[in-house]
C-alpha positions in Angstrom: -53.1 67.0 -24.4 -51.1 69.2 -22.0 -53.6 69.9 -19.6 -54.0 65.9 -18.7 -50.4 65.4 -18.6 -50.9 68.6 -15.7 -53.6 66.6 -14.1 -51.5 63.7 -13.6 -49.2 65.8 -11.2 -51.9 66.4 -8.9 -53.3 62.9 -9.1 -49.6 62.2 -7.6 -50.6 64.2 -4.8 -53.5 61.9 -3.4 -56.4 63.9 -4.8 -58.9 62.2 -6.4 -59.6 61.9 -9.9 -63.1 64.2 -9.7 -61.4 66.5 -6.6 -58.3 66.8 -8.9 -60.5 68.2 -11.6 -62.3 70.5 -9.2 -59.0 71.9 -7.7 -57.6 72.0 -11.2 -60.3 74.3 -12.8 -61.2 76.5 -10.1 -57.6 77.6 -9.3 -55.5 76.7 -12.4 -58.5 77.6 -14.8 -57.4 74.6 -16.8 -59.1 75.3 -20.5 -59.9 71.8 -20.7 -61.7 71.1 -17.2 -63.8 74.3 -18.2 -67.0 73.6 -20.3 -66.7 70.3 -20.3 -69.7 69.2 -22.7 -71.6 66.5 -24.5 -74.6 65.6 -26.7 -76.4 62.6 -26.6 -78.7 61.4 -29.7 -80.9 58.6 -30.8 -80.9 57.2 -34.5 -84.5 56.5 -34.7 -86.0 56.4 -37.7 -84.0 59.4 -39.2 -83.0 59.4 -42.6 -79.2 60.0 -43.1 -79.5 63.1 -44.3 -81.4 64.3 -41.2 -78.9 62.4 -39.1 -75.8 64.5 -40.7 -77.5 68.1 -40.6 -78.3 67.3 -37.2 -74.2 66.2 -36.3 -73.3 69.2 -38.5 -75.4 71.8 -36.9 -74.2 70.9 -33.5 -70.2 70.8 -34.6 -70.0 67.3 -33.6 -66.4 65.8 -34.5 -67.1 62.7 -33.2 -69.9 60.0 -32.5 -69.5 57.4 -29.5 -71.8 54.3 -30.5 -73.0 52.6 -27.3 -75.3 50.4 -29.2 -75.1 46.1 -28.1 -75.8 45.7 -31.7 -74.8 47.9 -34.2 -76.9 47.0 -36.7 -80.6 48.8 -37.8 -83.5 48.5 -39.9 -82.5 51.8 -41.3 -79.4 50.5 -43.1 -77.3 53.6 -42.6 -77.4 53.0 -39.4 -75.6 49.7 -39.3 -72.2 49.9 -38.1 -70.2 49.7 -41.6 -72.3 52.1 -43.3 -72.5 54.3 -40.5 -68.8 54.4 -40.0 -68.4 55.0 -44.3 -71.1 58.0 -44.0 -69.4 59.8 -40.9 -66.0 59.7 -41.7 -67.0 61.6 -45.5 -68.6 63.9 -43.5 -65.1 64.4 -41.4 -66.6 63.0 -38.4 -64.9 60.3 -36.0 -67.1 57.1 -35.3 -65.9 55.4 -32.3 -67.8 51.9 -31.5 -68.0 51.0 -27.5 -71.1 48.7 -27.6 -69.0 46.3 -25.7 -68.4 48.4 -22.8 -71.5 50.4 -22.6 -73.8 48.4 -24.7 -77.1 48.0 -23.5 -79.0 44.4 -22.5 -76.8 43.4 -19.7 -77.4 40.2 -17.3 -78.9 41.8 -14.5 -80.4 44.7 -16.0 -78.1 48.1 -17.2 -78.8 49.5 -13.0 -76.9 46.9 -11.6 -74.1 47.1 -14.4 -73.5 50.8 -13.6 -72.0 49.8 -10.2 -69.2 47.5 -11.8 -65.7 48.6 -12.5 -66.6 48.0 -16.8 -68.7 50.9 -16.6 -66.8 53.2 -15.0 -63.7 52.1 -17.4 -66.4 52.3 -20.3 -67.2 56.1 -19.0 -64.0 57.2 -18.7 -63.2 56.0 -22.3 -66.0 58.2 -23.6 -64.4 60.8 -21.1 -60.9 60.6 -23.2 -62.8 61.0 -26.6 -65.1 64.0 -25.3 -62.3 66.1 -24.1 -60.3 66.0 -27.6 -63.6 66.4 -29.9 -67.0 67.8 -29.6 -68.8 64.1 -29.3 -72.2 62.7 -29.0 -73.1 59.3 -27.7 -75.5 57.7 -29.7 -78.1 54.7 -29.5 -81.1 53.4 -31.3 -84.2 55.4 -29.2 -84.6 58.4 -30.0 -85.6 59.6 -26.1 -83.1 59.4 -24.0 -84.8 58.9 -20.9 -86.4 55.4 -22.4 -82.5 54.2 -23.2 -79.5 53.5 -21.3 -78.0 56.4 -22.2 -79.5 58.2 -19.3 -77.3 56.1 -17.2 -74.7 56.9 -19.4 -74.9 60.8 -18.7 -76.0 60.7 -15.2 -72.6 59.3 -14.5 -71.1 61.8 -16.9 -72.8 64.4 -14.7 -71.5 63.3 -11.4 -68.1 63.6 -13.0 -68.3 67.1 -14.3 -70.1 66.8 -17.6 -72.8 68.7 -19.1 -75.0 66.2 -21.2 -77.7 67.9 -23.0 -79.9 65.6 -25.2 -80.6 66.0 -28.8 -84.4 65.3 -29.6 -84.5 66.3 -33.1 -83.7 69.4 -35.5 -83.0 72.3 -33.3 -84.9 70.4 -30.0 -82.3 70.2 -27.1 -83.0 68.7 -23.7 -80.4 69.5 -21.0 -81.5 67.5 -17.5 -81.5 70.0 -14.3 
């Protein structure tokens, strides 16, 4: 993507990554530091139809899987399956469990502060600002799940996170 190879030029220039991006959109009006946007969205209980209508409605391109264990009681849901049913729906399924999976020794507060987290963010980062993306997980409320952690940090880098609920019921955190 142009615009990142742009970015790197000012990152040669001591800025930070996140004052980098701030300088770069307010006076370069860089397209791609501009509305820089992403869903989250809990499997649930949904069926797969319901799951699809919901990625279609929202023109996602891609779904990030931050799940420990990819698997479900809901069968579509299980990684394999999952992975079959998004790609003939011509959607991306990226799997990151390992890097932002939740259950962590410690608790997931405590793993937020370590150098695999931020790496894990900024991979979801890379896949956001090429596609239209949602992070997914089993619970369906985002505030019960580590994906709040997830998209706080998100928001301190720039990112709008708003929250899928259900069919046409978006939450976007203040």
């Amino acid at each position: 993507m142009p615009c990142l190879s742009s970015l790197k030029s000012f990152l040669c220039q001591g800025l930070s990554v996140k004052n980098c991006k701030i300088y770069a959109s307010s006076v370069y009006n860089f397209p791609c530091m501009q509305n820089r946007s992403i869903y989250t969205l809990g499997t649930d209980l949904r069926s797969a139809e319901d799951f699809i209508e919901i990625l279609l409605a929202c023109e996602i391109r891609a779904v990030i899987d931050v799940r420990s264990f990819p698997v479900s009681r809901m069968s579509h849901f299980s990684k394999g399956p999952l992975s079959e049913l998004l790609t003939s729906n011509g959607i991306a399924y990226h799997f990151f469990g390992k890097e932002l999976g939740g259950f962590r020794k410690g608790g997931y507060a405590a793993y937020i502060t370590t150098r695999e987290f931020s790496n894990g963010v900024g991979i979801i980062e890379a896949v956001a600002e090429e596609e239209v993306s949602v992070i997914i997980c089993s619970e369906k409320l985002p505030w019960k799940c580590h994906r709040k952690w997830i998209s706080r940090e998100l928001q301190h880098r720039g990112w709008s996170v708003e929250h899928i609920i259900d069919k046409g019921k978006v939450w976007k955190p203040k």
